[in-house]
N, C-alpha and C positions, 0 to 999 in steps of 0.2 A: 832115639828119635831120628828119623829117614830125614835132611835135609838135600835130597839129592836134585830134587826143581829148583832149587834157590840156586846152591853152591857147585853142585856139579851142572850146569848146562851155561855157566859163566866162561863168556872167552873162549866155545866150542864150536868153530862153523862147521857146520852142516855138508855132508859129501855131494858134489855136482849133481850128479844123478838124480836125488833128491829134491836140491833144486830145483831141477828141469822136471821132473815128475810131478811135484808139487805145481808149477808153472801151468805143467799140461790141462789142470783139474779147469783153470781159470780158461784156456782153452779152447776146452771143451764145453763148457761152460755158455760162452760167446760164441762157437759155434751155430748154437739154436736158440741164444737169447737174442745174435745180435740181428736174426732175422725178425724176432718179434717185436725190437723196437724202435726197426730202420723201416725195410722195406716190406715189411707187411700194410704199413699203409697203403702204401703205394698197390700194392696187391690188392688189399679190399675197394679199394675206388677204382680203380684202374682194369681190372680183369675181373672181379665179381660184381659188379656195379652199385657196392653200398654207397649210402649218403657221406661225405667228410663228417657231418656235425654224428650222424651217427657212429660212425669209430670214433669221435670223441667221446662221447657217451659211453659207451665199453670200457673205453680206457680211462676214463675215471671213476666209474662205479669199481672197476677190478681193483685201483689201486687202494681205496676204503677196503676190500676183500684182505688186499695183499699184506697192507701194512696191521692188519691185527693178525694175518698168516704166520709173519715174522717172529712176533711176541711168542705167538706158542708153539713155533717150532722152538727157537729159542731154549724155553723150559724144558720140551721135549727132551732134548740133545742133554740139557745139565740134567736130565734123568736116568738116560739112557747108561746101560751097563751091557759090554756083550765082551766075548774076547778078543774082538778087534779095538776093544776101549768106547769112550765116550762120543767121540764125532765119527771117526774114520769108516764107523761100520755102514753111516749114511751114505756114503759117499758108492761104496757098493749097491748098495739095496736100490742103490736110485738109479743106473747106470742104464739100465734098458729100459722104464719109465720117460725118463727125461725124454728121450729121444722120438717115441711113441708121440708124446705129448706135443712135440714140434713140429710130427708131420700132420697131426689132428685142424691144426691151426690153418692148413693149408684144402683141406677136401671139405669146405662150403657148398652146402648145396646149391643147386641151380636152379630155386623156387621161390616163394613168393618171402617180399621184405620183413615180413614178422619172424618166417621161420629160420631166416638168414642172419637176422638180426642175432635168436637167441642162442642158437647152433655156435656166432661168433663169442657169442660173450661168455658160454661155457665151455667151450675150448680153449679160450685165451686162461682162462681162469687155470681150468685145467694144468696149460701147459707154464703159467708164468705161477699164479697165487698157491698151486699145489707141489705140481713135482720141479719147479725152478727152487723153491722156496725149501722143501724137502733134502734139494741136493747141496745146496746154495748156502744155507746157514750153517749144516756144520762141517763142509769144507771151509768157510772161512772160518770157523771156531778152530779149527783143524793146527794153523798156524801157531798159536796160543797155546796147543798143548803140546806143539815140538818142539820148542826150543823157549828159552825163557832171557838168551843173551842178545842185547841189543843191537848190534851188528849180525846175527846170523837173523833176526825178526828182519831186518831193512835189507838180506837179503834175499830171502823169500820172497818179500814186498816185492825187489826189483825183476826175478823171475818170473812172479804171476803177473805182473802188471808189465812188462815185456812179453811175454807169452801169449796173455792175453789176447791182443790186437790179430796174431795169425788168427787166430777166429773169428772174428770178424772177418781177414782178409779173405779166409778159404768162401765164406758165408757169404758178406755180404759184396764185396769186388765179383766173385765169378758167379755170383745168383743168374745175373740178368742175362752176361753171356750162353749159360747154361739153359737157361729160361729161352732166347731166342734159339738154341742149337735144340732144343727138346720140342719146337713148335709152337713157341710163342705163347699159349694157353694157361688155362688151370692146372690141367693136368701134366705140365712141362714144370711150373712151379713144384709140385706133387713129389715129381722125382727126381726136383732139385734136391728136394726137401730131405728125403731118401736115405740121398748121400751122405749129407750133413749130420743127418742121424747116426748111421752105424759108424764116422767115423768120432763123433761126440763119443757114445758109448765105449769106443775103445782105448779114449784119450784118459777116460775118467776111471775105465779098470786101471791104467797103468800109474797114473796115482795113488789110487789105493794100495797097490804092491807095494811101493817106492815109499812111500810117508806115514811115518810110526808117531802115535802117539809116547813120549817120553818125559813128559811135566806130571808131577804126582806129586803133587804137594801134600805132608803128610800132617801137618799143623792141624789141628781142627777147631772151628768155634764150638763155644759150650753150648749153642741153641740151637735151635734147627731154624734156619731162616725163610718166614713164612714168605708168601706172593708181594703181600703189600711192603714188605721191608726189601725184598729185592728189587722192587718198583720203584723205592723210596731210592732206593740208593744209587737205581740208573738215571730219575730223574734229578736226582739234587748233585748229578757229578759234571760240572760245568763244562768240562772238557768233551764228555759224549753230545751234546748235544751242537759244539763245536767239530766234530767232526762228523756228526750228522747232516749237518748244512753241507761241509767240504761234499762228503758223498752226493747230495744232492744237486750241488753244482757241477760236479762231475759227469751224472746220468743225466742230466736236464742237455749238458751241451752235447751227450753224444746222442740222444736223443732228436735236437735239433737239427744236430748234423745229418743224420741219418733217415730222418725224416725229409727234412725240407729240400737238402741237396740233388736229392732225385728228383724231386720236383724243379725246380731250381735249373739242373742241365738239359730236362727233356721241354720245358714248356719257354724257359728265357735263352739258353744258349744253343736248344733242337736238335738236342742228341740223349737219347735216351739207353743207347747201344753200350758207348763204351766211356763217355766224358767220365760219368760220378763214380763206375769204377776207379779208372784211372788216380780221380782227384785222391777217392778214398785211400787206394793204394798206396799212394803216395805217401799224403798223412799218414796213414799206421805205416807203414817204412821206417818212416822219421821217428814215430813217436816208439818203436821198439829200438831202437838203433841209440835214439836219446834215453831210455829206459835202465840200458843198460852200460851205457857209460855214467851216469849221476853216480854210481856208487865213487868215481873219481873225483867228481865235484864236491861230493860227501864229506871228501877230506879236505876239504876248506871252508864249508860251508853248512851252516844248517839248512835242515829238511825245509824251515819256515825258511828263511831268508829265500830257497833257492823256488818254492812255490809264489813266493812277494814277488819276485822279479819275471818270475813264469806267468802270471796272470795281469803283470803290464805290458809284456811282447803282444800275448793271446790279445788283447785289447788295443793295441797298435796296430797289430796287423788287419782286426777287422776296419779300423778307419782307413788304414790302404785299400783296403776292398774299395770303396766308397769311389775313388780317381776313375778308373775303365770296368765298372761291375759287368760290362757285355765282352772283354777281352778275356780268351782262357791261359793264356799265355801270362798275364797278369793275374788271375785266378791260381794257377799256379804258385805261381811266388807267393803270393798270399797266404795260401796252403802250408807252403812249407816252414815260413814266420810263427804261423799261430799254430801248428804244432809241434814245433820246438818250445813254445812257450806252454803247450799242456802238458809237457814231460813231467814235471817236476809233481805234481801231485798227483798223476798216474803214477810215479813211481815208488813215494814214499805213503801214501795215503791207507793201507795195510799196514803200513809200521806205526803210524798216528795212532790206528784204532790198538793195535797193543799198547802205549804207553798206556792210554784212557783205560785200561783192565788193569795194567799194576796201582796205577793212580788209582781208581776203586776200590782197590783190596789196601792197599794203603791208608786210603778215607775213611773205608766201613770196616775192614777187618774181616771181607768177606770176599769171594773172588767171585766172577763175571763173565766166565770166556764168552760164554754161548749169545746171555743175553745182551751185552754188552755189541755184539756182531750182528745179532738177527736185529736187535732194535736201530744201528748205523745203518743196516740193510731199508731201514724203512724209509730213509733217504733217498736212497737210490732208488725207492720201488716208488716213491712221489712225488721223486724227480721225473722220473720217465712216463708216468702218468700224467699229471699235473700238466708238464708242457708237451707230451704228446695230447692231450684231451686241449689244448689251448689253442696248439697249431689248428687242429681240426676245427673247433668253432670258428676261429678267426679267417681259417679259407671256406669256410661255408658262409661267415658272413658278406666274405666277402665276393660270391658270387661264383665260388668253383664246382666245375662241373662234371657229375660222376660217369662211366660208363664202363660197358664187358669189357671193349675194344679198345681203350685207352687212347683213343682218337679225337676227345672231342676238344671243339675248340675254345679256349677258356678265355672270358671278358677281360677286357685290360683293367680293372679291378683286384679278381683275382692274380693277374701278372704282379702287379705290385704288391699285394700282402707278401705275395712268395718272395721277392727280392727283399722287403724290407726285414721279413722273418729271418733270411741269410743274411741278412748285414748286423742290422742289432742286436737280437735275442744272444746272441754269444757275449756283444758289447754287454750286455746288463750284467748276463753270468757269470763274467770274467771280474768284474769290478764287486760282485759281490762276494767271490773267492778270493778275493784282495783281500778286503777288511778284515773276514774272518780271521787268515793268517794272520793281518797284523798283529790280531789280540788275542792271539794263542802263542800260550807262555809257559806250557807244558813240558817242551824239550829241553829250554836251563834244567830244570827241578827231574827229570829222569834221575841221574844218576845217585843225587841222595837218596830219589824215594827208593830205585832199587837195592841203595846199601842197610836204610831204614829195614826193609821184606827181609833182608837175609838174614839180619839180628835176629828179628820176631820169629823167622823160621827154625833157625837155630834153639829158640826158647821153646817149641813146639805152639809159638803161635804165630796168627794170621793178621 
């Protein structure tokens, strides 16, 4: 009997390289994701002249697409067999897709509102509900079947969610400067867009190199486990649906950020050029820089404890906001408080979701990688929906106004949704990734249940 997933990947970190390759996927990743759920608003209102409440409408109808996307790549992936293994081969196959798909998002025609309408909504789908979804579940399944010892999972964690944020920095910090050096236009957007692509696709080969599947658990159940018992068993696992929220609250606030912020520096503080860079840069700075020191704090502290006290800073700092909201100088510091305070579950929030898979296989007796990730993923995809499709009704209620030229000038109605939107919406999301950690109680109980797996594996079972 093979127990070599249980007892040989115990106590084994992982070679740097690895790390950082693995890192890249996430990356790459954020690259062309983090344009579709920051500043592509701002693009369709702003330079293609659609309505606000209609990109909300897109981006909630997509994310009903998205989150049953998830489910059955999901399956997909726990079926797949090739000789690059079970996830890793996705991660290829998708690598020049993805990219295709991001620039798709961006060449809107220049006619009339129905066919602009539906041009966006099946591109978006395209590039977030098909091939994001395609590359996106079983790289993160990907983790799960590298290593199975708890300190090399939390450091993977801290790599990819370190890593991470350069993708957005390359993406969305130097978009607009690039945007106004390319002529300002659609078509400067285009071959921003371009760029972002072939250097996605090359981030996400060098991943694939670098990151071996080596978990091969040889235990097997005595039945073949149908759809409804695998369903049964991701729903009735308390922990997953606890870290489906966490992901949620994660993509809802960068979401926020990234949406509203733009809005936010070019319409209340009149600068559209280079403020929300800046701020953004700043933020992901700190939050890579904090990313990858927690593995220090790690040693004194749990992953929950150091997310508790992470999501009381993020919530302190937005009530600082509140004193001088028109000072950037104040705006800054602000910035730099509340993401110091989002460190903590960008950095261990990939290790979460592995506990929630040995905990599974512990409960049921049956393992999870894939589905267990694509369905967490559905968080994330209804976070970013959800409060992206929420922003946009609420600045269309509230009287904002679209144009090619991004010139027009907006009621002081919508001035204040936008401020209030940049003050609170973080306040609510932060206070509701508070509670959650509180009452996640998973991290005590690791280390029995993974000493429980390794009996059973040894027994040849699961």
């Amino acid at each position: 009997m093979n127990t070599k997933s249980s007892a040989l990947n115990e106590g084994k970190a992982l070679p740097l390289l690895t790390n950082i390759a693995y890192g890249s996927g996430d990356m790459a990743c954020n690259v062309v994701y983090g344009m579709a759920t920051s500043l592509i608003t701002m693009f369709y209102t702003d330079y293609v002249g659609v309505a606000a409440a209609s990109v909300a409408v897109i981006m909630l109808w997509s994310r009903i697409f998205d989150g049953f996307s998830d489910v059955v790549m999901g399956f997909i992936v726990s079926h797949t067999k090739s000789k690059w293994g079970q996830a890793r081969c996705w991660v290829l196959w998708m690598a020049i897709p993805y990219g295709i798909g991001g620039i798709l998002l961006f060449t809107v025609p220049q006619t009339n509102a129905s066919i602009q309408f539906w041009y966006i909504f099946l591109t978006y789908n395209l590039a977030t509900t098909v091939f994001y979804t395609m590359l996106n579940v079983p790289y993160g399944t990907l983790a799960a079947l590298m290593t199975r010892d708890a300190h090399a999972r939390d450091m993977l964690s801290v790599f990819r969610m370190g890593l991470s944020p350069i993708g957005r920095i390359l993406s969305v910090v130097l978009t607009m400067p690039l945007v106004k050096l390319f002529g300002d236009n659609q078509l400067a957007w285009i071959k921003t867009m371009s760029i972002w692509a072939v250097i996605a696709a090359v981030l996400i080969i060098f991943c694939f190199s670098q990151c071996k599947e080596t978990v091969h658990v040889e235990a097997k159940v005595k039945e073949k486990i149908s759809i409804w018992k695998n369903l049964k068993g991701l729903l009735t696992n308390i922990y997953f649906w606890a870290v489906l929220l966490l992901c949620a609250v994660q993509a809802s606030y960068n979401t926020v950020i990234g949406t509203v912020m733009p809005y936010y520096c070019k319409y209340i503080l009149g600068n559209d050029t280079w403020m929300y860079s800046a701020l953004y840069f700043l933020e992901t700075v700190i939050l890579i820089v904090g990313i990858l020191l927690c593995p220090l704090l790690r040693r004194r502290f749990s992953k929950r404890s150091l997310g508790i006290a992470g999501a009381a800073i993020a919530v302190i700092a937005q009530i600082l906001f509140l004193i001088q909201p028109l000072n950037f100088g104040w705006l800054v510091m602000v910035t730099v408080i509340r993401a110091l305070g989002t460190v903590p579950l960008n950095a261990f929030l990939m290790s979460f979701m592995c506990e929630v898979i040995e905990y599974g296989q512990w409960k049921n007796h049956f393992r999870q990688e894939s589905l267990v990730y694509s369905g967490t993923c559905v968080g994330f995809k209804f976070g970013m929906g959800i409060i992206g499709a929420v922003v946009g009704f609420m600045m269309q209620a509230a009287g904002f106004i679209s144009s090619t030229t991004g010139s027009a000038v907006q009621p002081q109605s919508a001035l204040n949704m936008i401020q209030n939107l940049a003050v609170w919406a973080p306040v609510v999301l932060w206070v509701i990734g508070g509670v959650i950690l509180l009452l996640y109680r998973l991290e005590k109980r690791y280390s029995s249940i993974m000493h429980d797996l390794t009996e059973r594996e040894a027994r040849g079972e699961l």
